[in-house]
N, C-alpha and C positions, 0 to 999 in steps of 0.2 A: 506499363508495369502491371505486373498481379499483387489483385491484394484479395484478403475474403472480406466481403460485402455483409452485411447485416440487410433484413432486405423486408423482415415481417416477426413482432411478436412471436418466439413458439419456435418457427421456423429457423432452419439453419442457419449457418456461414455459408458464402458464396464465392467462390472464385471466380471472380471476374478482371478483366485488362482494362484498367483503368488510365487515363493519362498521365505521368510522372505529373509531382509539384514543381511550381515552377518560386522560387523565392522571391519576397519584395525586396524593399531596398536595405531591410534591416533586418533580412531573414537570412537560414542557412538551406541546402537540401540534405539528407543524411541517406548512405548506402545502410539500411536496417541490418544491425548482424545478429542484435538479442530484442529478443521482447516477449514479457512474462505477460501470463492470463491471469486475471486480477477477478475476485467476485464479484467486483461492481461493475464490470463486464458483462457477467453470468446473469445479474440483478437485471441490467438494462437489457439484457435481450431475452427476459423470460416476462416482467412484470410491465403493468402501466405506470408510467405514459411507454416506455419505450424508449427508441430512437427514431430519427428522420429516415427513411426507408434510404436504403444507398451510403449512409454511416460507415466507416471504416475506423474501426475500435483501435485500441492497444495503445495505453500510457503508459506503459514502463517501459522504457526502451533506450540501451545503445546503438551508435553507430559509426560509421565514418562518414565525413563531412566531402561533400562532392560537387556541392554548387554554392556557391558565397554572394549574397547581396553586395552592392558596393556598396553601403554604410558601415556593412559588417566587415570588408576586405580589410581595415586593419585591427583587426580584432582576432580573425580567423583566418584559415586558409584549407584550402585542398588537401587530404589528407589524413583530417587529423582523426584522434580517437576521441568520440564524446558522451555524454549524457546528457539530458536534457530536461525541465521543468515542463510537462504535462499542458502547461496552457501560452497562450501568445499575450499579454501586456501591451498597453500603451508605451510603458518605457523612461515617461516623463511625468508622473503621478507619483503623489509620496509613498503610497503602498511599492509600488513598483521600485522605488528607486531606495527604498528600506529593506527591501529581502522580500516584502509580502506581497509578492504579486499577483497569487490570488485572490486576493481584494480588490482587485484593478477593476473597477466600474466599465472596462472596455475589452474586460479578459476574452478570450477566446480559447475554448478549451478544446486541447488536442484529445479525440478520440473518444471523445463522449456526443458528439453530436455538434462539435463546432465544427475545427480543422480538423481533414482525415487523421487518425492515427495508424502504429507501425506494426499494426495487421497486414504489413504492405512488404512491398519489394524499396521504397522511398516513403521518407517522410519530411514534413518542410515543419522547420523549429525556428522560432525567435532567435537571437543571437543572443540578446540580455539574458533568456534564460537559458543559454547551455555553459557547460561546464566540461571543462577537459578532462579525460581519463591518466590519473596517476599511470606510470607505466608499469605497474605492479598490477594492476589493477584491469581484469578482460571485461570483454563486452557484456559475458553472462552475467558476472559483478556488477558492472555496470547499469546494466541492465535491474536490477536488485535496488539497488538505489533509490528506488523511486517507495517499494515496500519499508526498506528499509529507514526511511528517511519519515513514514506515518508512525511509526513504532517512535521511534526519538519524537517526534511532534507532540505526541501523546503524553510521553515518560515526562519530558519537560514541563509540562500542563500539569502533570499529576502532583508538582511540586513537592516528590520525594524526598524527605533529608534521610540524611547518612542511617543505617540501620534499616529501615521503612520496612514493615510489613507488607507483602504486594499480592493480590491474589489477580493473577488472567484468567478470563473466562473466553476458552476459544485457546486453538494451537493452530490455525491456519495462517498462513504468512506474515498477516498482522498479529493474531497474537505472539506467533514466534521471536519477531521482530523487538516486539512491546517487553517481551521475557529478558532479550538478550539487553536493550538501553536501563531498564531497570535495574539488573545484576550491574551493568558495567555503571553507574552511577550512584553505587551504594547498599542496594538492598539485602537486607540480612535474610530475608522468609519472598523465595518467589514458587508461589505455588501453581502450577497451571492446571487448570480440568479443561479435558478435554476427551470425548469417547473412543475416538478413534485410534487403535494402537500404535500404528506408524508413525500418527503426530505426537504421545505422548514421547515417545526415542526421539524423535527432533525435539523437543523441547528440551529434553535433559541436556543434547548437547547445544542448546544455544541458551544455556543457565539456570534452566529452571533446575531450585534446590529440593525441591518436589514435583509431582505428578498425580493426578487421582483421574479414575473412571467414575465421571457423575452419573455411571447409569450405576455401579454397585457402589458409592460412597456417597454420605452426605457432605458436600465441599465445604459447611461452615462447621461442623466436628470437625473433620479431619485437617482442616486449616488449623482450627484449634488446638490439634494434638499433635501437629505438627512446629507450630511458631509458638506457644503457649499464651495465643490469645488470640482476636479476629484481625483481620488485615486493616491497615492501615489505609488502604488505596487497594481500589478496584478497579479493573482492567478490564470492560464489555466488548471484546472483541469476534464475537459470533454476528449479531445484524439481524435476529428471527426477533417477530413478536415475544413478549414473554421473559425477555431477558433483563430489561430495566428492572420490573418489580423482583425479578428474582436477584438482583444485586441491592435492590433495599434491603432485601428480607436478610441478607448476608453482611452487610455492613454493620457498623457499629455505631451507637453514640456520638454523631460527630466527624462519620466517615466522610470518605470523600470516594466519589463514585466516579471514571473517567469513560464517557461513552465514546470508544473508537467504532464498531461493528457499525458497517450501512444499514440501517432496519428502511426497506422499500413499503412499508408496509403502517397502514392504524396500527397503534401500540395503544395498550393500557396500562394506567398502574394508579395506584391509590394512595393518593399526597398525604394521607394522614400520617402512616407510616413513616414515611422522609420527615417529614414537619415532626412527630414525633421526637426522631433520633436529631431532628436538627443537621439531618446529612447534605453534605456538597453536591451538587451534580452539575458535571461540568461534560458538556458535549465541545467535540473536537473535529477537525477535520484539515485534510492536508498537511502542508509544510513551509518551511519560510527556506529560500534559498541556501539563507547558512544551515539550513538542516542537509541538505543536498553535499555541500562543503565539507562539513561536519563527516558524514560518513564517508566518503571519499575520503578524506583523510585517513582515518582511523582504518579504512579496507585497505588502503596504500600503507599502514605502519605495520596492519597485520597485528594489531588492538583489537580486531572484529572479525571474526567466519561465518560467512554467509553461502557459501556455495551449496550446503550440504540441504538448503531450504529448496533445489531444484531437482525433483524427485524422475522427472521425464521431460524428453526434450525434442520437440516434430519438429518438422519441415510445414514451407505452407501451404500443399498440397493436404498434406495429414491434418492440420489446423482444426478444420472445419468440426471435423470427428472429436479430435483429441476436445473441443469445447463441449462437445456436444454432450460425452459420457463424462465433464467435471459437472454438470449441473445434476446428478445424481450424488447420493451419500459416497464419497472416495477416501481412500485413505493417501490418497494423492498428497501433496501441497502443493510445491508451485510448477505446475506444466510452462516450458520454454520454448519459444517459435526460437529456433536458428535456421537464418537464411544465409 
C-alpha cells in the first residue's frame, strides 16, 4: 500500500509502499476514505523529540472495514462504515472497559509513533475502539469525529452551567469544535479570538455569539462589552508558549481556565497571579469513547454541522505538500486526505 512516511525532524512526508496491516485476533483492517491533518501532527513533525523515523501519522479518520480478526468476526464484518478511537487498548482494564481507554497502561497509539496511522491507503484499528457510522453520517463527518469529539472532552471538563460565559482563545478545529459543544450545552456569551479572518466566519457559524481580532482588540474589554462582564470559562485552544499566562491575566476572580491547545514547548507563567484570583486550571486532553457516541449521534440527528470546518481536501499524492504549507500561518482549518 501507499502511505506518506514522516522520515526526519523539518523534513517532509514521504510516499512510500509499505506493506498493508495485517489484523490480530481482535483487530480490524480499514479501506481509509477520510482523514483529517490535525496540529499535533504539524507539532510532531516540526518539533523535539519528534517521531520514530518511518511513523505513518493520521488519527482522525473513517473508513470501510475490509479485514476482520476472528475475535472481532462477531462484532464486525466486511463492509461496514466506521470510525474509530486513535489508539489500541488492552480491552480488559477498567479504563478500557469504562469508555477511557486512553488510560489503558497498554495503550498503543495509532499514528503518533505506535501503530501506523491513515496517512495510508490501510489502517489496522482495535475492534473495542471502533464505532459504526450512522448512515446519515459520511466518511469526511466521520472522519471529524475525532476533532470533534476534543471540543466536547473539553466543554464537559469546563463544567459549564446553563448561561456560562465562555471565551475560546484560538478558532482552529479544536477551538471551532470547543465553540460549537459550549453554544449546544448552554452558553449565553461565547466569544472566540482568533486573527485569522477565515476562521473568525467559521466560528460565527459553528456558534460563536461573537468574534474579535486580538491583533486590533483587547479580548478582556471587548469580552466585557460584549457579555457585560469576564468570562466565566476559558477555552486555550492555540498550543504556543505564552498563552497560559495570557488567560490568567483574562480570567477573573475565581475563573476557571480549561487548557485544550498542545503547547510542544517550555511555557512560563507566574503563579502569583492564579493564586491571587484563586483561579482553576484544569488541563485536558483526548476523549472517553461515549464522546466519540455522543457526536455520532447528534451528526446523525443533525443537532450538529461540522462539514463546513473542511476548508480543502487532497489526495495522497498532494498530502505531502498540502502538510507541508499548514505549518506556515493559513487561514486554512482543516485540510482532508480523501483516498
Amino acid at each position: 500500500m501507499q502511505a506518506a512516511v514522516f522520515r526526519a525532524l523539518g523534513k517532509p512526508l514521504e510516499i512510500a509502499e509499505l506493506p498493508e496491516p495485517k489484523p490480530g485476533p481482535s483487530d480490524l483492517v480499514l479501506r481509509v476514505k477520510s482523514c483529517g491533518i490535525c496540529g499535533s501532527d504539524l507539532h510532531a513533525a516540526s518539533l523535539p523529540p519528534g517521531l520514530p523515523a518511518g511513523s505513518v501519522m493520521g488519527h482522525e479518520f473513517a473508513g470501510e472495514v475490509v479485514e476482520v480478526g476472528r475475535d472481532a468476526a462477531s462484532r464486525f464484518r466486511v463492509g461496514e462504515r466506521v470510525c474509530a478511537l486513535p489508539y489500541i487498548g488492552c480491552g480488559h482494564c477498567h479504563a478500557c472497559l469504562s469508555g477511557d481507554g486512553i488510560r489503558c497502561a497498554q495503550i498503543v497509539p495509532t499514528g503518533l509513533g505506535g501503530s501506523p496511522g491513515a496517512y495510508a491507503e490501510f489502517v489496522m484499528v482495535g475492534a473495542a475502539e471502533t464505532l459504526r457510522l450512522p448512515e446519515a453520517v459520511g466518511y469526511s463527518e466521520g472522519a471529524l469525529v475525532e476533532p470533534l469529539s476534543v471540543g466536547l472532552h473539553a466543554v464537559h471538563e469546563g463544567r459549564l452551567s446553563p448561561g456560562a460565559n465562555v471565551l475560546v482563545l484560538g478558532a482552529g478545529p479544536i477551538g471551532l469544535a470547543t465553540a460549537l459543544w459550549a453554544r449546544f450545552f448552554g452558553a449565553r456569551t461565547v466569544m472566540v479570538s482568533e486573527k485569522a479572518p477565515g476562521r473568525r466566519a467559521l466560528a460565527e457559524a459553528f456558534g460563536a455569539s461573537h468574534v474579535i481580532d486580538p491583533a486590533s482588540e483587547m479580548p478582556g474589554l471587548a469580552f466585557a462589552n460584549a457579555a457585560g462582564g469576564p468570562p466565566d470559562v476559558i477555552f486555550e485552544c492555540v498550543g504556543v508558549p505564552g498563552m497560559i499566562q495570557q488567560c490568567v491575566l483574562l480570567a477573573p476572580a475565581r475563573g476557571r481556565i480549561i487548557v485544550v491547545g498542545v503547547c510542544m514547548q517550555p511555557d512560563m507563567i507566574f503563579p502569583a497571579f492564579a493564586i491571587v484570583k484563586e483561579i482553576s486550571l484544569r488541563f485536558v486532553v483526548g476523549y472517553r469513547r461515549q464522546d466519540f457516541q455522543l457526536t455520532l449521534d447528534m451528526l446523525a440527528a443533525n443537532r450538529i454541522a461540522a462539514a463546513q470546518m473542511v476548508t480543502d481536501r487532497v489526495n495522497l499524492a498532494q498530502l505531502p505538500a498540502a502538510f507541508e504549507a499548514l505549518k506556515q500561518p493559513t487561514t486554512q482549518c482543516k485540510v482532508m486526505l480523501e483516498i
